[in-house]
C-alpha positions, -999 to +999 in steps of 0.1 A: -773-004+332-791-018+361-805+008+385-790+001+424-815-005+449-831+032+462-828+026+496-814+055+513-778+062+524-782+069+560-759+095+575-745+074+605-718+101+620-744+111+646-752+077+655-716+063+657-709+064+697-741+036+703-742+007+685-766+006+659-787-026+654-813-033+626-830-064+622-838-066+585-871-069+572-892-065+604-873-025+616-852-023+651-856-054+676-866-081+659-856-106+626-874-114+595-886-150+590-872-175+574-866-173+532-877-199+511-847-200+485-820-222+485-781-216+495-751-217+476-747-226+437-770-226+414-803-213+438-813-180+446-814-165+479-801-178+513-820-193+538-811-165+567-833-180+597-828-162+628-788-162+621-773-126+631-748-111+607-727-081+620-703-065+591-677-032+608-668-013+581-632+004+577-656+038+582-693+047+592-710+075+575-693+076+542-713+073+515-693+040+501-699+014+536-736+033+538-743+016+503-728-018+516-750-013+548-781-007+521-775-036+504-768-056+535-802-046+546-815-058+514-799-088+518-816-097+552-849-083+540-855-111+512-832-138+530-846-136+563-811-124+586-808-099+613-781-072+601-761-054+627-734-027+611-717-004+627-679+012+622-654+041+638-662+075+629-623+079+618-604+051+602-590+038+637-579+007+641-581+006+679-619+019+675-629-008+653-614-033+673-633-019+705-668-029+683-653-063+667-650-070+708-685-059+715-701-078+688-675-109+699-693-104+732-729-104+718-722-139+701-730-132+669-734-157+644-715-141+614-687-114+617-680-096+589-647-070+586-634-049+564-598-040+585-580-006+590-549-029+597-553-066+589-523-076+611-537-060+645-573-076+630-556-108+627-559-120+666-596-105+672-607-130+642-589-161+660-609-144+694-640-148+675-637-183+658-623-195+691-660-187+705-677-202+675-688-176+658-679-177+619-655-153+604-651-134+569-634-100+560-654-078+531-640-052+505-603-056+524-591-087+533-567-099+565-550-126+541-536-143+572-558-146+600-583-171+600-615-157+578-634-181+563-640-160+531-628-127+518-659-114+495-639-092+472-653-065+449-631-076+422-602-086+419-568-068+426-556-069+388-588-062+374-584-028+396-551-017+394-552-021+358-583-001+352-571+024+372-537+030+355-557+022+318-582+049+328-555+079+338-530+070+312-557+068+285-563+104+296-527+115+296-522+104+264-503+070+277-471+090+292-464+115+317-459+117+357-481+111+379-492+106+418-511+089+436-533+100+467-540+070+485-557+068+523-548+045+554-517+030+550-522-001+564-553-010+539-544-043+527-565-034+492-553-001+484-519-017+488-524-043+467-538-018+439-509+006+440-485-026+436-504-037+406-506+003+394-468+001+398-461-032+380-484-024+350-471+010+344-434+001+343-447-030+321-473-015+299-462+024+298-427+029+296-429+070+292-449+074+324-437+073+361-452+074+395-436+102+412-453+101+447-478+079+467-493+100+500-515+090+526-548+116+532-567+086+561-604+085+546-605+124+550-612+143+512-601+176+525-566+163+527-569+144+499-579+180+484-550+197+501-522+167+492-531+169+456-527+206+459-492+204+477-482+175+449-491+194+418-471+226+433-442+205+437-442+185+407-454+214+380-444+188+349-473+164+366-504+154+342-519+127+365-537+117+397-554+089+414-572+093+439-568+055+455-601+051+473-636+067+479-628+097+498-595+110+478-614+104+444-631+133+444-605+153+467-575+148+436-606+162+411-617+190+439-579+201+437-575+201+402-603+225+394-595+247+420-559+251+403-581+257+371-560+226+357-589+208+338-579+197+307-539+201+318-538+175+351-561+141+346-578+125+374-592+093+380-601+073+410-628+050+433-654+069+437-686+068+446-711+078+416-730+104+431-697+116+443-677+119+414-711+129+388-702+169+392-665+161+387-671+137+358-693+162+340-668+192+344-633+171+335-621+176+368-617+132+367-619+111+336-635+081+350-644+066+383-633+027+384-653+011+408-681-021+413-720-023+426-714-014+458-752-023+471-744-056+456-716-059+471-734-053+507-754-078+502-731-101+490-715-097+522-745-108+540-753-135+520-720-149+529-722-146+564-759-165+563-739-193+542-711-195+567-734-195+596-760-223+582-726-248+575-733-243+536-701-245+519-697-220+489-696-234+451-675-226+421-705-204+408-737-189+427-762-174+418-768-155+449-798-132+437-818-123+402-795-094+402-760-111+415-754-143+394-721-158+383-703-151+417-669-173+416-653-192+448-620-199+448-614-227+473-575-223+475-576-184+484-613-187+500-620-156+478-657-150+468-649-125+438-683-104+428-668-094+392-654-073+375-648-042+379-674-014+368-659+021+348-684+050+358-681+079+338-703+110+333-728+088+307-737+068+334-734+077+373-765+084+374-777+054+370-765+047+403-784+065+438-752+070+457 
């Protein structure tokens, strides 16, 4: 298991009223020079010039977008890019919109979103193509507005199925479970808990979702829904915890209840996150991807988009991110598959 890149997760919750500006490879004000790799296919690297990528997450200060904000960083380091990130301190769509507009203003070159709510994203994106700057969404997608790529962690299957695979393996393949999912507009934690649906009617006839709740991106109502659902439902063996905040909130619940071992957890969490939860039995497995790699696929994107390249079947976008697939018909840049994290290896992992 590769070990992620060490730089480290910044905190970001005190810095989230200003917007927060760093120009890779060189520290604040100014860019790195020029890469010498090639683009797209099958050449490393990027070509970044003096382009300015701006990605706004869902969320600042979590650990999850602080890992894409590392890698981004990365990214602009060896490419040559200027990286701008900055997100809301809640999971607001009206906030993030107020810095999509600002970095609209600032006439970026490439801007980068991962939407709260991909329907009131939708008309900021046209805003922003409509003043040339080039578009993309990253980790959640706005299927119909006009981005010019969605780079996707993996794909929707791949993730729903792990996930159900991973709790039902637990449970012994029946049972009834719940799911603690967070914004309700999220275009990818839908599109999970569809597939979670689907493939546990199909695959697992002798286990049933009995609930799907809605704790934001906050873990201490993720903690406290999981709480409230396991009093309700006292015949439940199961929980998901549907993105990197409720993850370890479900597992936090269930040993507080003292249910180890009676109530399975699993979820997408963050490694360093979920380690103390993964070593206790409090969650079975964490179903996730590289998130570093994932950052910096992101900005790798935005410095293809901005120099005109157009994106092949396969690239090879770095010695450690090779293989990455292009689907022209969906404009989906899928990074792979996705990664099972259990207590064996999270640490291999630095956040």
């Amino acid at each position: 298991m590769r070990k992620t890149r060490t730089t480290k997760i910044a905190a970001g919750l005190g810095l989230a009223l200003a917007l927060t500006v760093t120009a890779c490879g060189e520290g604040s004000g100014g860019s790195a020079s020029s890469g010498d790799s090639g683009g797209s296919g099958s050449s490393e690297g990027g070509g970044g010039g003096d382009y300015t990528v701006a990605f706004v997450p869902k969320l600042q200060g979590i650990p999850y977008f602080e890992a894409m904000n590392s890698g981004g960083e990365a990214a602009c380091a060896e490419i040559g890019c200027t990286w701008l990130y900055q997100g809301p301190v809640e999971a607001d769509p009206a906030a993030q919109a107020d810095i999509v507009r600002s970095y609209i203003q600032q006439g970026v070159d490439a801007l980068i979103v991962a939407p709260n709510d991909p329907d009131s994203m939708a008309p900021l994106l046209k805003q922003a193509a409509d003043a040339g700057i080039k578009v993309a969404t990253a980790d959640t997608d706005a299927p119909n507005s006009v981005r010019e790529v969605f780079v996707s962690q993996a794909s929707t299957e791949g993730i729903g199925q792990a996930l159900t695979d991973g709790l039902l393996s637990a449970m012994g393949g029946k049972g009834k479970y719940a799911i603690v999912s967070c914004g309700q507009t999220a275009q990818n934690l839908n599109a999970w808990i569809d597939v979670q649906k689907a493939y546990t009617a199909e695959k697992y006839p002798d286990a049933e979702i009995v609930d799907i709740v809605y704790a934001g991106e906050d873990q201490a109502a993720a903690t406290q829904m999981a709480t409230d659902l396991m009093n309700a439902n006292p015949d439940l063996t199961g929980l998901v915890g549907e993105c990197t905040s409720s993850a370890p909130g479900v597992a936090q619940a269930i040993r507080d209840a003292g249910k180890i071992g009676k109530v399975f957890s699993v979820g997408l969490g963050t490694p360093q996150s979920m380690a103390p939860y993964l070593t206790d039995g409090s969650s079975s497995a964490s179903i996730l991807w590289d998130v570093e790699n994932l950052g910096y696929l992101t900005a790798w994107t935005g410095v293809q988009l901005a120099d005109g390249k157009e994106l092949q079947a396969t690239n090879d976008v770095s010695s450690d991110i090779t293989g990455v697939t292009f689907d022209p018909s969906s404009k989906v840049l899928l990074l792979g598959p996705p990664l099972t994290i259990t207590k064996d290896n999270a640490g291999d992992y630095d956040y």
